[in-house]
C-alpha positions as CSV (number, residue, x, y, z in Angstrom):
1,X,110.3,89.9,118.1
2,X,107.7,87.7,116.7
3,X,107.4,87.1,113.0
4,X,104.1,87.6,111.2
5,X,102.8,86.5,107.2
6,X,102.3,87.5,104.6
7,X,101.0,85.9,101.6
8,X,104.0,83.5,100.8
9,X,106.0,85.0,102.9
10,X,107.7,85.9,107.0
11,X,109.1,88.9,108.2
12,X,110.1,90.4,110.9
13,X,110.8,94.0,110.6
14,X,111.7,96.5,113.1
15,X,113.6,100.1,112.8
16,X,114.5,102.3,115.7
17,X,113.7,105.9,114.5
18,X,115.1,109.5,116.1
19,X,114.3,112.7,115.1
20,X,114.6,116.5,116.3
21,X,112.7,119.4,116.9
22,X,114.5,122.2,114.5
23,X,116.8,124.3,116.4
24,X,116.6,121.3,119.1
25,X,114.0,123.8,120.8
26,X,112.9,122.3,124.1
27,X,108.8,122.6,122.9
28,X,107.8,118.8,123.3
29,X,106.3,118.7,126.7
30,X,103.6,118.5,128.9
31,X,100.4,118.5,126.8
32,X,102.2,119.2,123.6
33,X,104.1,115.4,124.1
34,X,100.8,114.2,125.0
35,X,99.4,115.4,121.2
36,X,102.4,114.3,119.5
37,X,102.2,110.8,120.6
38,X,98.6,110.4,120.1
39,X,99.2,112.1,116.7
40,X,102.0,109.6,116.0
41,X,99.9,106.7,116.9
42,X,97.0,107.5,114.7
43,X,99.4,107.9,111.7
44,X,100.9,104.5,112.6
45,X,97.2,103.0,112.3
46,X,96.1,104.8,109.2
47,X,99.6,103.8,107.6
48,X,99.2,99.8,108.9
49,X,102.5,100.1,110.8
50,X,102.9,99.7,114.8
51,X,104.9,101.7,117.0
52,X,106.0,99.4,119.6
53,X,107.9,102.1,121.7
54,X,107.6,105.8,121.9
55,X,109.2,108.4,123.9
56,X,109.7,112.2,123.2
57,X,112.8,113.9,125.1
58,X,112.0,117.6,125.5
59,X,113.7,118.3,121.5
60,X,113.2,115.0,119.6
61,X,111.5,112.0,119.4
62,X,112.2,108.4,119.8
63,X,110.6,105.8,118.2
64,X,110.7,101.5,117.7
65,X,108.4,100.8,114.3
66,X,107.5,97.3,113.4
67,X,106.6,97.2,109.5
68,X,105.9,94.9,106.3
69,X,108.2,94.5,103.6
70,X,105.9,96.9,101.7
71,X,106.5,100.0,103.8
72,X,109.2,101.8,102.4
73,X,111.2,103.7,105.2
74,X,111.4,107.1,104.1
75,X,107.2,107.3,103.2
76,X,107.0,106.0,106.8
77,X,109.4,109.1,108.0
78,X,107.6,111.0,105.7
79,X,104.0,110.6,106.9
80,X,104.9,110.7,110.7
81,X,107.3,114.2,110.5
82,X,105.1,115.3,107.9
83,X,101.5,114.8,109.2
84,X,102.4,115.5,112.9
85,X,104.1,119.0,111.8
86,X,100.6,119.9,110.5
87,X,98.6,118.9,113.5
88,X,101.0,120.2,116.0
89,X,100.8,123.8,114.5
90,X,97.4,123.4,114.6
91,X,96.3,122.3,117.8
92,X,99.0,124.0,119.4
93,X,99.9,127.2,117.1
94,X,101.8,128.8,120.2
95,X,104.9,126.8,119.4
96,X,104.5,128.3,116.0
97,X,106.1,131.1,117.6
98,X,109.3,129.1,119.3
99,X,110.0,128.2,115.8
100,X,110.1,131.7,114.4
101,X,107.7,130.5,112.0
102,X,109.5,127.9,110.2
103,X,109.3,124.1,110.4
104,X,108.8,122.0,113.5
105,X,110.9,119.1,112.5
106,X,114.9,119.4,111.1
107,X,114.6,117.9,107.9
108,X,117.2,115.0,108.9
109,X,116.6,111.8,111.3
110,X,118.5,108.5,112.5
111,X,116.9,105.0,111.6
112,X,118.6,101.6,112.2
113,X,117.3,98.2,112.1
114,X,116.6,96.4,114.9
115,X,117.2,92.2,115.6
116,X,117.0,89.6,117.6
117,X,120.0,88.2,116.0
118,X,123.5,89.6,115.6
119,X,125.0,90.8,112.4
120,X,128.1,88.0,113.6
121,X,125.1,84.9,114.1
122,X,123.7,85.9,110.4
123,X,127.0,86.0,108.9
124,X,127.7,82.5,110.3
125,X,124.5,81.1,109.2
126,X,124.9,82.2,105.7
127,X,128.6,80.6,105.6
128,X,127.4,77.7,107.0
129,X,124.9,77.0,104.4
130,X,127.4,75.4,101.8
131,X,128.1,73.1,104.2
132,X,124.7,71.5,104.4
């Protein structure tokens, strides 16, 4: 992953994001995938966050997220379940109906960070650094 600036500083910052549909119903498909993932992109922009990978299965989401140090993780969960829920029920209100109504997203998800390095290579570079 290449590091970027910022203003006194370099990061490199990358979290592998999962969520599900609620229920894990099978809705995210054909042209409803196709407006989740533009959806999901346009959030990214308006938030100044990339999405470096995407892919839906049929009942949740995968995504890899490259950030600043200023984007706090659950805001970034926040605005993608949250904003995408809206415009999904609008644009398509039909899977309103799988969902007897209720929400599109289950309220949980999965994030982890994501390196080039190994947790094992960082722990022997901060032991080492005594020795210099």
């Amino acid at each position: 992953m290449k590091e970027k600036r910022g203003r006194g500083y370099v990061y490199s910052i990358q979290y592998h994001l999962v969520w599900c549909v609620k229920y894990r119903k099978k809705i995210l498909k054909d042209n409803i995938e196709d407006t989740l993932k533009m959806k999901l992109k346009q959030i990214a922009l308006e938030n100044k966050f990339d999405i470096l990978e995407m892919e839906c299965d049929k009942d949740h989401v995968h995504l890899l997220v490259d950030c600043s140090p200023q984007h706090y993780i659950p805001n970034i969960i926040k605005a993608l379940k949250g904003v995408s829920a809206r415009a999904m029920f609008k644009e398509h209100p039909e899977i309103k109906n799988e969902l007897w109504g209720g929400s599109l997203w289950n309220p949980s998800y999965y994030v982890s960070t994501i390196s080039d390095t190994t947790e094992e290579q960082i722990r022997r570079y901060i032991q080492s650094q005594k020795e210099k």
